[in-house]
C-alpha positions as CSV (number, residue, x, y, z in Angstrom):
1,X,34.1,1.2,-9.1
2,X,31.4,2.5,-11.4
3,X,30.1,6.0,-10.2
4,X,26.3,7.0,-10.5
5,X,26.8,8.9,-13.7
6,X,28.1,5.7,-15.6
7,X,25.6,3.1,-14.3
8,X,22.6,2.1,-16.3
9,X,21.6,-0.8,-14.7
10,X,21.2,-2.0,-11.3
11,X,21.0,-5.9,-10.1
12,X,17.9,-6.5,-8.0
13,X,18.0,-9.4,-5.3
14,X,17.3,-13.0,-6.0
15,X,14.9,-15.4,-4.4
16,X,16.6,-18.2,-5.3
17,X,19.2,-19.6,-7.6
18,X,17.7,-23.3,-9.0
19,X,15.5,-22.9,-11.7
20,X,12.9,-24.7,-9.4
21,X,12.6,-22.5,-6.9
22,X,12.6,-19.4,-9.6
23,X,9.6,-20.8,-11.2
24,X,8.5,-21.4,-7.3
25,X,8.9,-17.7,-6.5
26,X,7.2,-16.7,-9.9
27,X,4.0,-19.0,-8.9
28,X,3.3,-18.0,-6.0
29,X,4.1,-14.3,-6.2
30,X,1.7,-14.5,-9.5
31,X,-1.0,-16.0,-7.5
32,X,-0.8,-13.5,-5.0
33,X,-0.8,-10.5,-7.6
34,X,-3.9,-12.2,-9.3
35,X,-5.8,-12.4,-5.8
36,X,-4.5,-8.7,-5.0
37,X,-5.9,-7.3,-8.6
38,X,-9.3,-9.2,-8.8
39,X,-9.9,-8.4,-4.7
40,X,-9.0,-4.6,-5.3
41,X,-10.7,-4.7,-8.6
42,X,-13.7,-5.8,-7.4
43,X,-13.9,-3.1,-4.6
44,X,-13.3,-0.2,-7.1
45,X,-16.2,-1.6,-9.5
46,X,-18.7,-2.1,-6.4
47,X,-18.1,1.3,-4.9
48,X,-18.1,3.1,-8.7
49,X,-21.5,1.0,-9.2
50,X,-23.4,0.7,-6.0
51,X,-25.1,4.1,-5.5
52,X,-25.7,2.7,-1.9
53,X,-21.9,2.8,-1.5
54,X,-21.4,6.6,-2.5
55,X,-20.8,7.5,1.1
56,X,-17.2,8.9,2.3
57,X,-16.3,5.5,3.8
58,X,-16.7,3.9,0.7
59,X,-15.3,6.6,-1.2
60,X,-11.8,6.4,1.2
61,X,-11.9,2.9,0.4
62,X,-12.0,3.0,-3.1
63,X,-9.4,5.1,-3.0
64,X,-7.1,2.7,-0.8
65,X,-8.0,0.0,-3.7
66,X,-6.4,2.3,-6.5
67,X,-3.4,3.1,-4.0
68,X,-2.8,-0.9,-3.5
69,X,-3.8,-2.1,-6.8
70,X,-0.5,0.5,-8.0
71,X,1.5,-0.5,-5.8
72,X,1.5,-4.2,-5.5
73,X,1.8,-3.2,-9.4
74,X,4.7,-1.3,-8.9
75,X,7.4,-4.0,-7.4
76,X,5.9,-7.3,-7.7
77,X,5.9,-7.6,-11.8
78,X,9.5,-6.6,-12.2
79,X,10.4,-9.7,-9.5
80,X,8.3,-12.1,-11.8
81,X,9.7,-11.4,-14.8
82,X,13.4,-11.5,-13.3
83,X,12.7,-14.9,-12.0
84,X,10.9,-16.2,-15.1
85,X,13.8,-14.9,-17.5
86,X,16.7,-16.1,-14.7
87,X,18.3,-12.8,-14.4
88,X,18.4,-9.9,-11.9
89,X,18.5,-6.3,-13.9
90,X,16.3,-3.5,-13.6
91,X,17.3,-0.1,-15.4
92,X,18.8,3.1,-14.1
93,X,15.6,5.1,-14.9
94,X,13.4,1.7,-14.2
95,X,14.9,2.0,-10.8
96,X,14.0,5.8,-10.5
97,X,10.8,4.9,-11.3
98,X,10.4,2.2,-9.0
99,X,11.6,4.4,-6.3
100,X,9.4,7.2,-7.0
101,X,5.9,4.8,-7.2
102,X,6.8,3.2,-4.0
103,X,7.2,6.3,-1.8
104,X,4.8,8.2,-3.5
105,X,1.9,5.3,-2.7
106,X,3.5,4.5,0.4
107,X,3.1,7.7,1.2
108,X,-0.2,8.0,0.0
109,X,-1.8,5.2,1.4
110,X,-0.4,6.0,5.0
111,X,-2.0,9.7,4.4
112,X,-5.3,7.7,3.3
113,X,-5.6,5.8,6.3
114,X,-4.6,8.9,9.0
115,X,-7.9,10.2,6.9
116,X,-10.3,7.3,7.1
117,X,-9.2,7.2,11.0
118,X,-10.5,10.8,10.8
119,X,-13.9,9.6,9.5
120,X,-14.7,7.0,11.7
121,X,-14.0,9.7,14.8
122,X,-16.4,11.7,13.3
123,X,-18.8,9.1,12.0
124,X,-18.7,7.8,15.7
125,X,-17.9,10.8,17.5
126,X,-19.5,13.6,16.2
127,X,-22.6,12.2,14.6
128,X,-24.3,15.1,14.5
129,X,-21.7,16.9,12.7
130,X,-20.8,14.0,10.0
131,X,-22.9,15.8,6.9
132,X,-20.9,19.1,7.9
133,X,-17.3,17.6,8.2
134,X,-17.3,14.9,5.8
135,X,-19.0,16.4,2.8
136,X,-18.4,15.4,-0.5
137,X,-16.3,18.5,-1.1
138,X,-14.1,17.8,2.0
139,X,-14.1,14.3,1.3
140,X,-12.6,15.1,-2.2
141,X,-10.2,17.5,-0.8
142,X,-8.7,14.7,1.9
143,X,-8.2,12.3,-0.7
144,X,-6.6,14.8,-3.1
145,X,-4.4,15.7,0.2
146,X,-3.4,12.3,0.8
147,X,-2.0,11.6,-3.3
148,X,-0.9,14.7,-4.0
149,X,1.3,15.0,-0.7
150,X,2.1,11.3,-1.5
151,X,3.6,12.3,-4.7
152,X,5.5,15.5,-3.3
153,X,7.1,12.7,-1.3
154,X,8.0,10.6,-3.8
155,X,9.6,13.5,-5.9
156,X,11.7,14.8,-3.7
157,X,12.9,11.4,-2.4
158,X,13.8,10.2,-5.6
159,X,15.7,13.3,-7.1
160,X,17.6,13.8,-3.9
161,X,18.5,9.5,-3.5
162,X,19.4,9.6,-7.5
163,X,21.6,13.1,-7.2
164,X,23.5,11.2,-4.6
165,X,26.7,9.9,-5.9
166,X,26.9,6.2,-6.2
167,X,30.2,4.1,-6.5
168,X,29.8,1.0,-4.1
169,X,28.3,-0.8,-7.1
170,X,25.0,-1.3,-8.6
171,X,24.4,-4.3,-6.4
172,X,20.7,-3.5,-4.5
173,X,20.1,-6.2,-1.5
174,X,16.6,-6.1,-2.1
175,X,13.7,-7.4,-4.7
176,X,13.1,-3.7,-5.8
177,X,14.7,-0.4,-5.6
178,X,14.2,0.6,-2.4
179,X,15.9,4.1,-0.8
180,X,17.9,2.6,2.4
181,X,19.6,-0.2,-0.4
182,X,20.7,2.5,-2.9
183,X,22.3,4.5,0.0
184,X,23.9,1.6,0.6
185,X,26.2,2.4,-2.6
186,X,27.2,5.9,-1.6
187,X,30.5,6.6,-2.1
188,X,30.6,10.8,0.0
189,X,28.6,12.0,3.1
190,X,26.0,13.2,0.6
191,X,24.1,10.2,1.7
192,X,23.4,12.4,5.0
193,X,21.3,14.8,2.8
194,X,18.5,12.2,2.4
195,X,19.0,10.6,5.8
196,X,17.6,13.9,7.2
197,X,14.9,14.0,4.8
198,X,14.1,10.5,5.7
199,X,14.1,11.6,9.3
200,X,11.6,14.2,8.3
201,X,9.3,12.6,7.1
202,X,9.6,9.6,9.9
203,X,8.3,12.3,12.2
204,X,5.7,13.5,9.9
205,X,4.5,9.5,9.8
206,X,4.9,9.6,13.1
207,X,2.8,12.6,13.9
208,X,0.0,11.0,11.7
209,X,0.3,7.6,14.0
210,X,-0.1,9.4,17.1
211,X,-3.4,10.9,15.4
212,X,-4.4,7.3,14.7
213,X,-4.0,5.8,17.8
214,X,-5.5,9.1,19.8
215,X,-8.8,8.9,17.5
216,X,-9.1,5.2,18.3
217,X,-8.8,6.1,22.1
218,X,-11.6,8.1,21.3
219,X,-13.8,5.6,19.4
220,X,-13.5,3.3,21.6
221,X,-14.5,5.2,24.5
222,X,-17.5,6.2,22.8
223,X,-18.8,2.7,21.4
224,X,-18.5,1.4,25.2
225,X,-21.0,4.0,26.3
226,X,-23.5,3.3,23.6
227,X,-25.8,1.2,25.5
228,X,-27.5,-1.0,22.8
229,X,-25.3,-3.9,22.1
230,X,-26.6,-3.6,18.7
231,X,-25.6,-0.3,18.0
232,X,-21.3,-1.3,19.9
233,X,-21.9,-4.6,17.1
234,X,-22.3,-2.1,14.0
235,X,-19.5,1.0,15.5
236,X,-17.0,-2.0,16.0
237,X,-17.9,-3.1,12.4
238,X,-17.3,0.2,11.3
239,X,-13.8,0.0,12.7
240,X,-12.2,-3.3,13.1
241,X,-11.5,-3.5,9.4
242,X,-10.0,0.0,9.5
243,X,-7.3,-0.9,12.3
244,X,-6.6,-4.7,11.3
245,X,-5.3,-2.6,8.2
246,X,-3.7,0.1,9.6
247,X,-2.5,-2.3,11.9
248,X,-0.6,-4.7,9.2
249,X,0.7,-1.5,7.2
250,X,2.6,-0.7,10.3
251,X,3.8,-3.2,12.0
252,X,5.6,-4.6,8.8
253,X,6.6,-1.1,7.7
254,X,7.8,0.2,11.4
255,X,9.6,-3.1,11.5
256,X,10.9,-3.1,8.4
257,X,12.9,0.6,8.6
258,X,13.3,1.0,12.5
259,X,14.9,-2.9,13.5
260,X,17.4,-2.8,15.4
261,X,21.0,-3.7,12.8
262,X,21.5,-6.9,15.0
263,X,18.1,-7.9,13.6
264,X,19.2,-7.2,9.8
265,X,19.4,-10.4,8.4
266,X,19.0,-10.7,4.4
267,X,16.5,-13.6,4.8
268,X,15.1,-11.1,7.5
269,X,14.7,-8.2,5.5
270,X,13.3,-10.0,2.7
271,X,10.6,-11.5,4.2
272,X,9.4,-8.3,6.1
273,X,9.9,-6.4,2.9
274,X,7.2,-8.5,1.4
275,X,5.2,-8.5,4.3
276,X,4.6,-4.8,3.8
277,X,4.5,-4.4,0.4
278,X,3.2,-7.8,-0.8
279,X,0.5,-9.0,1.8
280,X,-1.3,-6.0,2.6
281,X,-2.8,-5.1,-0.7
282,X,-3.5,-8.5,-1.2
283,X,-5.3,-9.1,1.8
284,X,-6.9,-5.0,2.5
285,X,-10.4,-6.2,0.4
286,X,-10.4,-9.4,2.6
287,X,-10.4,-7.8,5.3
288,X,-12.7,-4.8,4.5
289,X,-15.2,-7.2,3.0
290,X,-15.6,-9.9,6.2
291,X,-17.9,-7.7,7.8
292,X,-19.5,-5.3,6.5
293,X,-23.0,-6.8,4.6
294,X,-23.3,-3.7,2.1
295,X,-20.1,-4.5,0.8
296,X,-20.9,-8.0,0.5
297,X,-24.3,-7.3,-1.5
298,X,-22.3,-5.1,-3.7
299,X,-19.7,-7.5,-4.4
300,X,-22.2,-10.6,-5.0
301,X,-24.0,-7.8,-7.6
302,X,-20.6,-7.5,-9.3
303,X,-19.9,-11.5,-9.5
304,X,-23.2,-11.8,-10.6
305,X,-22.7,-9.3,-13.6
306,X,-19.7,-10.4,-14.3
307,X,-20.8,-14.2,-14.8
308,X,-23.8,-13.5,-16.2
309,X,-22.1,-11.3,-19.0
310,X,-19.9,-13.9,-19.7
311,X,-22.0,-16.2,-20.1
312,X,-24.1,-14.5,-22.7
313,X,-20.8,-13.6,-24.3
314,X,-19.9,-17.6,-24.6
315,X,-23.2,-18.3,-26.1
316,X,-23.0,-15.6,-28.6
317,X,-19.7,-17.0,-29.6
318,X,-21.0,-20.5,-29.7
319,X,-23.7,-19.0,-32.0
């Protein structure tokens, strides 16, 4: 069997074999990536543009956009192009690559939201303190927190999983290169090296969902005390897109590491895997953008533009 230092290629998994169902997989995974770039798009040019949106909330959120616009970026193109050219391969340092990206916005998105939790504590909370906490210094400094530990994670993870002797193959059960599958083709106890780290920084994650949950004890105890039903109508508004997010990235991601092996399944795991990697960036400016009006104005503002400059572009062409 080939060991790690002789590989330069690894074979991703399939969605399908027929031809049909390739060009299946392709469509609707390139519909998806389409809806996932113009909803995340369209976020990140309404907050950049909409001086009414330069608040922290907004400024989290735009932040969350880049994170899933890159990451939906990261593993869905490579799957495409395999099942539009009929073949499986992804290189060595494509596969390094892959790995890093993944954890490092994984990582960075899960840090993002623990933060935007933070805000909507305070926001609801603390009101009086808001302007002191979440200033735009502090507000800089959380985000900065939440990529650069992402990408700390990300580059340890990947130069300990790719120091790791490999000799089970290059055969990764999965539609990108993800950490638990190249384990998979260990051939010492080295593996156990990143196991621990893994376990690390699963207790770090869940340290941060512990935070979540206890702040949303919080807000919640707080919005049913406010006695205009107005004012529990806007803090819920505030909030509800927050969790139903928070809510999706975890559920699929918790499920999708900590199943129990009877549950591991390849159909299973594929299907899981894309609920946690595909759906949620696709569906994050949907659900932020349901309720809240200001976000709605700003994103009417930017269809507007965006036809109208188009149009004037077709005439110009015409003339």
């Amino acid at each position: 069997m080939p060991n790690s230092s002789s590989l330069n290629e690894f074979l991703l998994l399939a969605f399908a074999d027929t031809r049909e169902l390739q060009l299946l997989h392709f469509s609707l995974f390139l519909g998806i990536y389409l809806a996932a770039l113009l909803g995340n798009g369209l976020i990140i040019t309404a907050v950049a543009c909409d001086h009414r949106l330069h608040t922290p909330m907004y400024f989290f959120l735009l932040n969350l956009s880049l994170l899933d616009f890159a990451f939906i970026s990261t593993t869905v193109p490579k799957s495409m192009t395999n099942s539009l050219r009929d073949t499986r391969t992804i290189s060595y340092s494509g596969c390094a690559a892959q790995v890093f990206l993944v954890v490092f916005l994984l990582g960075g998105e899960y840090s993002l939201l623990t933060v935007m939790a933070y805000d909507r504590y305070v926001a609801i909370c603390r009101p009086l303190h808001y302007g002191t906490l979440m200033g735009s210094r502090a507000c800089v400094r959380m985000a900065a927190a939440a990529w650069v530990s992402g990408f700390l994670n990300g580059l340890v993870h990947t130069a300990n999983t790719f120091s790791i002797p490999l000799c089970q193959g290059n055969t990764v059960d999965q539609f990108f290169c993800e950490i638990p599958q190249i384990l998979k083709l260990s051939c010492s106890d080295s593996y156990l090296r990143e196991v621990g780290l893994l376990v690390v920084s699963a207790s770090l994650a869940f340290r941060c969902f512990v935070f979540i949950v206890l702040s949303y004890v919080e807000i919640f105890s707080a919005v049913l005390r406010i006695p205009s039903e107005q004012g529990r109508h806007k803090a819920f508004s505030m909030c509800l897109p927050h969790l139903a997010v928070v809510s999706l990235f975890l559920s699929t991601s918790f499920f999708a590491y900590l199943k129990p092996p009877s549950l591991s399944l390849p159909a299973l795991d594929l299907v899981v895997t894309v609920l946690y990697t595909v759906v949620p960036p696709a569906v994050n400016p949907l659900i932020y953008s349901m309720r809240n009006k200001e976000l709605k104005d700003a994103l009417r503002k930017v269809i507007s533009w965006t036809l109208f400059s188009s149009g004037n572009i077709v005439i110009a062409l015409h003339k």
